[in-house]
C-alpha positions as CSV (number, residue, x, y, z in Angstrom):
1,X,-103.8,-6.0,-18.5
2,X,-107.9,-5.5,-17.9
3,X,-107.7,-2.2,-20.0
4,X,-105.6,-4.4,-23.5
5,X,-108.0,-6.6,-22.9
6,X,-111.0,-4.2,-23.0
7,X,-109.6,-2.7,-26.6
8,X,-108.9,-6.1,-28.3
9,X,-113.1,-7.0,-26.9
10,X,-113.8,-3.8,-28.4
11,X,-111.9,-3.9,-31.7
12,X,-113.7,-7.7,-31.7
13,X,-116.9,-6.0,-31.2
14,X,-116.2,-3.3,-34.2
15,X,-115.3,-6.3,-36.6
16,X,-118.0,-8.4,-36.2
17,X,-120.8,-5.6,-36.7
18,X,-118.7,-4.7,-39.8
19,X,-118.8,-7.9,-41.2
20,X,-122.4,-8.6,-40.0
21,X,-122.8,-4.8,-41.7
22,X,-121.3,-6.0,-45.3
23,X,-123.3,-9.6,-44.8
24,X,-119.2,-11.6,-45.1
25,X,-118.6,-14.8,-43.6
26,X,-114.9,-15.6,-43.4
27,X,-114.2,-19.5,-42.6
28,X,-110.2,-20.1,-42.2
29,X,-109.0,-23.6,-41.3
30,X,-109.9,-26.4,-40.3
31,X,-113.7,-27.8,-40.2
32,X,-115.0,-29.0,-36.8
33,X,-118.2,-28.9,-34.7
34,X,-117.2,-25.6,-33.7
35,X,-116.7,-23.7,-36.5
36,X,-119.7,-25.5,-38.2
37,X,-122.3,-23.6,-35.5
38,X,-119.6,-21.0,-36.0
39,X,-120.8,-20.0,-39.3
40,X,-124.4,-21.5,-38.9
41,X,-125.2,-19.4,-36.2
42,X,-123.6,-16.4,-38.7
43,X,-125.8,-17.8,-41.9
44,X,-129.0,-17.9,-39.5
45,X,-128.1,-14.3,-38.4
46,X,-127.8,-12.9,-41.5
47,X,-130.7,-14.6,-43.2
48,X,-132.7,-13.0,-40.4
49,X,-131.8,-9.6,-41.1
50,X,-132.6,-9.7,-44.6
51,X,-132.3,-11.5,-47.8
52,X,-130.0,-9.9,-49.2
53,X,-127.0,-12.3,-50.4
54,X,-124.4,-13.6,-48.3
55,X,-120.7,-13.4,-49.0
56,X,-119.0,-16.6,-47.6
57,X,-114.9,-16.4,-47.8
58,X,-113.1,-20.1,-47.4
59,X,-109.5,-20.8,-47.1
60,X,-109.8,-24.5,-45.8
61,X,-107.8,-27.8,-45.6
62,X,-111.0,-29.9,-44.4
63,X,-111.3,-31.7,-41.8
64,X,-114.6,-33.2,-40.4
65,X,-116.6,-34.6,-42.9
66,X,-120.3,-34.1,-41.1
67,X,-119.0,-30.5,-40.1
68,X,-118.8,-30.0,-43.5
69,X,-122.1,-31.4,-44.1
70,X,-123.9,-29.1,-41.5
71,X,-122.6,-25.6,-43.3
72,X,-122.9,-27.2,-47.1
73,X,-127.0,-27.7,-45.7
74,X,-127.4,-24.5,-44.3
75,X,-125.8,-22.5,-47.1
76,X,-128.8,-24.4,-49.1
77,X,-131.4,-23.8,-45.7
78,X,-130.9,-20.3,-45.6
79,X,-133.0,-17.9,-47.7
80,X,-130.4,-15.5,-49.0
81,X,-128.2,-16.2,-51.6
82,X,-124.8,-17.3,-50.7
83,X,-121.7,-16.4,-53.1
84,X,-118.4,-18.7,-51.8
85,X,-115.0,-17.0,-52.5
86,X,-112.3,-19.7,-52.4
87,X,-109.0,-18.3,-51.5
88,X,-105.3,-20.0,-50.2
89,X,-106.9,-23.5,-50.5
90,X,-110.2,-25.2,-50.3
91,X,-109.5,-28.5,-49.7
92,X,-111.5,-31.9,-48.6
93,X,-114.6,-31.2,-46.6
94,X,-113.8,-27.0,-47.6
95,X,-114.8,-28.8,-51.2
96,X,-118.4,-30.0,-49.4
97,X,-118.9,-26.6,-48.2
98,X,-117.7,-24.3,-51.7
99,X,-120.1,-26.5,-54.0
100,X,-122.9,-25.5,-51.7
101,X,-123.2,-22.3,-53.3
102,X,-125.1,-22.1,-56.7
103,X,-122.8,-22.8,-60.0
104,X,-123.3,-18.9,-60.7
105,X,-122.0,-17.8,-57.3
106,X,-118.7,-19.4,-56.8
107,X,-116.1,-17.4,-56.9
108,X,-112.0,-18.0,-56.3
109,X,-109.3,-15.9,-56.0
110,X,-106.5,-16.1,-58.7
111,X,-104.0,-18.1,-56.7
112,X,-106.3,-20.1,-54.8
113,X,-105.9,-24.5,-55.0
114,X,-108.0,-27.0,-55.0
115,X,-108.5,-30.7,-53.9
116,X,-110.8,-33.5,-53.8
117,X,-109.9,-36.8,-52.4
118,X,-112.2,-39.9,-50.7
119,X,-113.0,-39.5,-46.8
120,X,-110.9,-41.3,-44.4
121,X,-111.1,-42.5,-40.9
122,X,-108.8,-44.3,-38.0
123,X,-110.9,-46.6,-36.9
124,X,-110.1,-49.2,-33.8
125,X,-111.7,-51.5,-31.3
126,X,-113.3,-55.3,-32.2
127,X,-113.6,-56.5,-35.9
128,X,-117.4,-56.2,-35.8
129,X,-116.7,-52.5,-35.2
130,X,-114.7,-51.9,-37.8
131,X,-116.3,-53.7,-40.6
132,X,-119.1,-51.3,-39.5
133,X,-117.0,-48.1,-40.0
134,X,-115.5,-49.5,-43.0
135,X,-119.7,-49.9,-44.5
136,X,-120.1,-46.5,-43.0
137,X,-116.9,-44.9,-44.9
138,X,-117.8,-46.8,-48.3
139,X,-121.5,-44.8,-47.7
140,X,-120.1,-41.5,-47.3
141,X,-117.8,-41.8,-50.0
142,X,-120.1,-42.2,-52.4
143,X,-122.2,-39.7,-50.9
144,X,-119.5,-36.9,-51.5
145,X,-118.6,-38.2,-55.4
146,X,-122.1,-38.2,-56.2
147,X,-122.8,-34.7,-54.8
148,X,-119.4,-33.5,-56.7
149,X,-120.8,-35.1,-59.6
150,X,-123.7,-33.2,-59.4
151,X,-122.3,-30.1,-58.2
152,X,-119.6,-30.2,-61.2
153,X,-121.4,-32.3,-64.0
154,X,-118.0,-34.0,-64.1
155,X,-119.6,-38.3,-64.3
156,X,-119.6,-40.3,-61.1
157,X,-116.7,-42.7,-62.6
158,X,-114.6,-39.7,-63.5
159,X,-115.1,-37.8,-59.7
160,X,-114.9,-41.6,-58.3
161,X,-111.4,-42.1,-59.6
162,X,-110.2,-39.0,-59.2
163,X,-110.9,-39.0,-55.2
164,X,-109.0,-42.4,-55.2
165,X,-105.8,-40.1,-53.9
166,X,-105.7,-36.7,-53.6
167,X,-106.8,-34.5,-56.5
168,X,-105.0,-31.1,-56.3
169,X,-106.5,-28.7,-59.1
170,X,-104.7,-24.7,-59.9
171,X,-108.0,-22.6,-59.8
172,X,-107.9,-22.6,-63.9
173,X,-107.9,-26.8,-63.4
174,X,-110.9,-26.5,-61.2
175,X,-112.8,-23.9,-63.8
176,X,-112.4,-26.7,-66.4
177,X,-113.7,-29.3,-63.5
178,X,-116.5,-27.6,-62.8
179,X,-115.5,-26.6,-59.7
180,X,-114.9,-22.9,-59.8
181,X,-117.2,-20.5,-61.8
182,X,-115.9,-17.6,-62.0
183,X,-112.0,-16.4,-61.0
184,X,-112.0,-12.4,-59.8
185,X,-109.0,-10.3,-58.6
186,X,-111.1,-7.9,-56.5
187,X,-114.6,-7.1,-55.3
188,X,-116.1,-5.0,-57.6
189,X,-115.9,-8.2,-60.1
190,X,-118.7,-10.1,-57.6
191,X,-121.9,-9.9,-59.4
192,X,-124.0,-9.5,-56.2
């Protein structure tokens, strides 16, 4: 048992210096605390070995909105240029994170989908509390239209009513959004 568990440390070890090698970020599944000093902790590395640009792939439902928040800051902390690659889906907070990335470098795979839709929380205890939380959610909602407002150049009204439900776009749909920037089938079309 010790020794399997010695070659899948090792095989561990050998991806993570190739990917730290080729300067790639991949971020799969749900956002959380964890996988926001996840990748942190990878954009700080990388921006410390050089500044050489940083390839960032997402394939994301969401999931927590300030996790979100932390990675969409530090793509824009970090020193290096960071190129997104949307892939599967990049969905929700995943949305927050992709629009990070300068207009010129975001990048989707063919087949990849895309959604926008207003924050949302389960809230509970006395009233006081949740009128509170209910201010708080208003805040952030308008928060995330007006940075996808920005980010796309779509109006606030337009990105405010289409996050009233969920707003599922094919990659081509979130070209013409403002979204997506460029759709590739393979590396060599990356302009890094």
């Amino acid at each position: 048992m010790a020794e399997e568990e010695k070659k899948q440390n090792d095989s561990q070890n050998i991806l993570t210096q190739k990917m730290i090698d080729n300067r790639t970020i991949i971020l799969f599944g749900e956002i959380n605390q964890d996988v926001a000093k996840e990748v942190s902790s990878q954009l700080l590395l990388l921006a410390s070995l050089s500044d050489d640009p940083i390839k960032l792939f997402i394939n994301s439902q969401g999931g927590h909105v300030e996790a979100g928040d932390t990675i969409h800051d530090m793509i824009k902390f970090v020193k290096p240029d960071v190129y997104v690659i949307g892939t599967g889906w990049v969905a929700s907070a995943g949305i927050t994170i992709y629009l990070a990335a300068k207009k010129e470098h975001r990048y989707s795979l063919p087949n990849t989908r895309y959604m926008i839709h207003q924050p949302s929380g389960g809230v509970q205890g006395q009233s006081t509390e949740i009128q509170i939380e209910a201010k708080e959610i208003i805040k952030m909602r308008e928060r995330i239209n007006n940075l996808i407002a920005k980010a796309t150049g779509q109006s606030y009204d337009k990105v405010a009513h289409d996050t009233d439900r969920n707003f599922w776009m094919s990659v081509d749909e979130a070209k013409d959004y403002g979204i997506v920037t460029n759709i590739i089938e393979n590396d060599s079309e990356l302009n890094l």
